[in-house]
C-alpha positions as CSV (number, residue, x, y, z in Angstrom):
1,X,-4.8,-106.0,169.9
2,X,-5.2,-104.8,166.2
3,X,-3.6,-100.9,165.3
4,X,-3.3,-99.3,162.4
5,X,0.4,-98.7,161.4
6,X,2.0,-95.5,159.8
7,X,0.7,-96.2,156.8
8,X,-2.7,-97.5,157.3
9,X,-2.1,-101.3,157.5
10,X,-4.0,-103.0,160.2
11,X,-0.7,-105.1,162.7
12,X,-1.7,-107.1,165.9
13,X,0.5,-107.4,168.5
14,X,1.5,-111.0,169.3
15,X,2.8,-113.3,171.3
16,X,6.5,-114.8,169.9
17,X,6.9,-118.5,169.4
18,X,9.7,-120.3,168.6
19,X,9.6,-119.7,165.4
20,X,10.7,-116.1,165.8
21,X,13.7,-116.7,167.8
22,X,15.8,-116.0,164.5
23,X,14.3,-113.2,163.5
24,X,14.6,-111.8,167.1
25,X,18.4,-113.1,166.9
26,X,18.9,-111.2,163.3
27,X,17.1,-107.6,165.4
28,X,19.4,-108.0,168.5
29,X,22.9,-108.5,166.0
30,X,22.1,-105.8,163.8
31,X,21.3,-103.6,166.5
32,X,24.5,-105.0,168.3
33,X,26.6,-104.2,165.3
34,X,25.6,-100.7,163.6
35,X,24.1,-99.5,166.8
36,X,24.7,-98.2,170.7
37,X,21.3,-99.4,171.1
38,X,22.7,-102.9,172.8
39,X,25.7,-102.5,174.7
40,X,27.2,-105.6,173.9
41,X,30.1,-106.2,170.8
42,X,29.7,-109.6,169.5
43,X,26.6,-111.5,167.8
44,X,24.6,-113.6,169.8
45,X,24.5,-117.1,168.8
46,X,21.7,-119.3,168.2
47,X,22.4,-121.0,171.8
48,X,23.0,-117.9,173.3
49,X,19.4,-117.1,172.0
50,X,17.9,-120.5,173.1
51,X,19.0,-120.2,176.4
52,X,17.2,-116.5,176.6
53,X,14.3,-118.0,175.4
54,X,14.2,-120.9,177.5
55,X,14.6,-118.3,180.5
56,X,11.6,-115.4,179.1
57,X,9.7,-118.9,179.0
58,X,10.5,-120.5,182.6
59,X,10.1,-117.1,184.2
60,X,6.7,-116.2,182.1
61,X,7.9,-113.0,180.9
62,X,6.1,-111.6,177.7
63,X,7.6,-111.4,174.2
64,X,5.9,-109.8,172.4
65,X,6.1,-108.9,168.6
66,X,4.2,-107.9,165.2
67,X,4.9,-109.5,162.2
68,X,4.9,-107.1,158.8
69,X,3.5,-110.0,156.9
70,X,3.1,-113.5,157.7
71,X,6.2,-115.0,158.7
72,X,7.9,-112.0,158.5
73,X,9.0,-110.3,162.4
74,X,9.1,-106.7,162.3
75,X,9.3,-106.1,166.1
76,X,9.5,-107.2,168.9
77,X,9.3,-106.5,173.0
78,X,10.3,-107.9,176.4
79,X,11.0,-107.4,180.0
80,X,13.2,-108.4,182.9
81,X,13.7,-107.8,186.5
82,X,15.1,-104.7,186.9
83,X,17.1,-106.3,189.9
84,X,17.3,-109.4,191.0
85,X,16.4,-108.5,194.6
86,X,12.7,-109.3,196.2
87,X,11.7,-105.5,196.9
88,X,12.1,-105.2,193.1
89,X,9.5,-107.5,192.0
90,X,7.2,-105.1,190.9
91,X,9.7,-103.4,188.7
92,X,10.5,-104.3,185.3
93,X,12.9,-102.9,182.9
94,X,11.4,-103.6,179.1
95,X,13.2,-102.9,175.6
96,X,11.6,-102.7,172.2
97,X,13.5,-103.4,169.0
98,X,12.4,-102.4,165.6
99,X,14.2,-104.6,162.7
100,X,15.6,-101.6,160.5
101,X,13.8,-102.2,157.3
102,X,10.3,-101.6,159.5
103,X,11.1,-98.2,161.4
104,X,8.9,-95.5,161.4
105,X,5.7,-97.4,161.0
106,X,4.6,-97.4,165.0
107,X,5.8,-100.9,165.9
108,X,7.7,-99.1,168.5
109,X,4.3,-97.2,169.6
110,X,2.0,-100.6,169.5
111,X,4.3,-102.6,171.3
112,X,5.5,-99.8,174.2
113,X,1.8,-99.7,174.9
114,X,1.1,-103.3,174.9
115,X,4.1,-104.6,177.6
116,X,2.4,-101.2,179.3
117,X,-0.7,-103.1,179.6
118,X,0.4,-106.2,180.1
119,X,2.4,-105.2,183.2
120,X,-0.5,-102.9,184.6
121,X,-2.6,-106.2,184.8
122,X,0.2,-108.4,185.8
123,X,-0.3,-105.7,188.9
124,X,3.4,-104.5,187.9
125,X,4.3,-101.2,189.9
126,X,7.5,-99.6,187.9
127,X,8.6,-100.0,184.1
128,X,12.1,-98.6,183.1
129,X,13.9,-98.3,180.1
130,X,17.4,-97.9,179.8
131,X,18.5,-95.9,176.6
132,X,21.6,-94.6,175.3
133,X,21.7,-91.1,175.5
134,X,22.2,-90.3,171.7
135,X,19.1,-92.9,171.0
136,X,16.3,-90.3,170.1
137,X,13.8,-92.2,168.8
138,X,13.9,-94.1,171.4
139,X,13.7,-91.7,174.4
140,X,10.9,-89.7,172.2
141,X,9.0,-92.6,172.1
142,X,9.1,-92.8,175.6
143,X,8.6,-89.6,175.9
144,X,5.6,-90.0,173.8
145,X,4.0,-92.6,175.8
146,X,4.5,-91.0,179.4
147,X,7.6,-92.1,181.0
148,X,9.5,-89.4,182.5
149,X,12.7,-89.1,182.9
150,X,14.6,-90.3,186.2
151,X,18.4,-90.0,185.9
152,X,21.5,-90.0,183.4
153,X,24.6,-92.2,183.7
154,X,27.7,-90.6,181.9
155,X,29.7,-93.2,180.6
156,X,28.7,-95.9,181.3
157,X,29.5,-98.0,178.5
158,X,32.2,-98.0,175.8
159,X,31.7,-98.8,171.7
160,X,32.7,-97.7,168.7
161,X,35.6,-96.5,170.3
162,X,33.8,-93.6,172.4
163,X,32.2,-93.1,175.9
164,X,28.2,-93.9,176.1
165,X,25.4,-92.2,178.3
166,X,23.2,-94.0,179.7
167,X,19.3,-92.1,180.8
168,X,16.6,-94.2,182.3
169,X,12.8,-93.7,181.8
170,X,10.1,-94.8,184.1
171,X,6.8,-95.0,184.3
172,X,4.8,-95.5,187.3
173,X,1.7,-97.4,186.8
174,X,-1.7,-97.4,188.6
175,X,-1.8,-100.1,191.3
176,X,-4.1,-103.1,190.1
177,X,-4.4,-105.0,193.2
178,X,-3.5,-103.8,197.2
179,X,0.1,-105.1,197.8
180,X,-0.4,-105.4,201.4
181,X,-2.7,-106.6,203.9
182,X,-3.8,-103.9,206.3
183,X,-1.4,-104.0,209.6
184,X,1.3,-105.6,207.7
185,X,4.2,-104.4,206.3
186,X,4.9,-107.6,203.7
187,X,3.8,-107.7,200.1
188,X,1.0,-110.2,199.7
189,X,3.2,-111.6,196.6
C-alpha cells in the first residue's frame, strides 16, 4: 500500500525483515529513554530483540514498517494478544513507533490504518492501544482514525520519577467471517 507522506513523498508500507531489527531496537531505546511512551527503563539488547522477533515470527504476527529511503526505517508497527487467555483471541493490542527524526510526516497515520486492515482480514474482532496519558499525538491519532476511548488507569506506572496514566483505545472492527456455527456456542477458531 503506497501513501503519500506530509510532504508529498510517495511511502509503502512494508513488511520488516531481519534487517530492520536494529533500527526497530534503536526506535524502542530511544523511546525507552527520553519518553513515557514505553514503560520500561533500560535498553533492550540485541538478544532481547532476537528473541521478540523470533516470537512476532513463530506466532505470525505482522511487523510492519516504512522506510524514509532505502535502508533507512522510519517506522514501524505490531500487535500482540491482548491477554493470553482463549476468549481473547480476537483481540489484539497494537503499538506504532515513529523514530524521532521522521515525526509528523503520517507514518503514524499509514501504519495505524494498515495493522487496521490487516487485522479486519485476519477476521480480528478488537484492537487496543494502550497510551500514556500525557502521549497526545498518540491518543489524537487514535482519535483520528476511530478508536474511542474505553477507560483510564491512574498510575499505573512509574518513570522519570513521577506517577503515569495509562488510557486505552479500542476499536471494534466489522466481523469478517461468522465466529460460530449456528446452535453452538464455541468459536469456529
Amino acid at each position: 500500500m503506497a501513501e503519500l507522506d506530509a510532504l508529498g513523498r510517495r511511502h509503502t508500507v512494508i513488511h520488516c525483515g531481519p534487517e530492520h531489527l536494529e533500527a526497530i531496537r534503536g526506535i524502542y531505546n530511544h523511546e525507552i529513554l527520553h519518553t513515557t511512551a514505553l514503560y520500561e527503563y533500560e535498553p533492550r539488547s540485541s538478544e532481547t530483540m532476537a528473541a521478540w522477533w523470533a516470537a512476532k515470527q513463530a506466532a505470525g504476527l505482522p511487523v510492519l514498517g516504512i522506510e524514509a529511503g532505502p535502508g533507512v526505517l522510519a517506522a514501524f508497527a505490531t500487535w500482540g494478544p491482548f491477554r493470553a487467555f482463549p476468549a481473547y483471541q480476537y483481540s489484539v493490542e497494537h503499538s506504532v513507533y515513529v523514530d524521532a527524526r521522521f515525526r509528523r510526516h503520517g507514518f503514524g497515520r499509514m501504519l495505524l490504518s494498515a495493522l487496521v486492515e490487516e487485522a479486519t482480514a485476519g477476521n480480528l474482532h478488537m484492537m487496543v492501544g494502550v497510551i500514556d496519558a500525557t502521549n497526545t499525538a498518540s491518543i489524537g491519532l487514535h482519535r483520528q482514525r476511530g478508536f474511542a476511548h474505553c477507560g483510564t488507569v491512574c498510575e499505573a506506572g512509574f518513570k522519570f520519577g513521577r506517577w503515569l496514566d495509562v488510557e486505552f483505545w479500542q476499536l471494534l472492527l466489522p466481523p469478517a467471517t461468522p465466529l460460530y456455527t449456528r446452535g453452538s456456542s464455541k468459536p469456529l477458531r
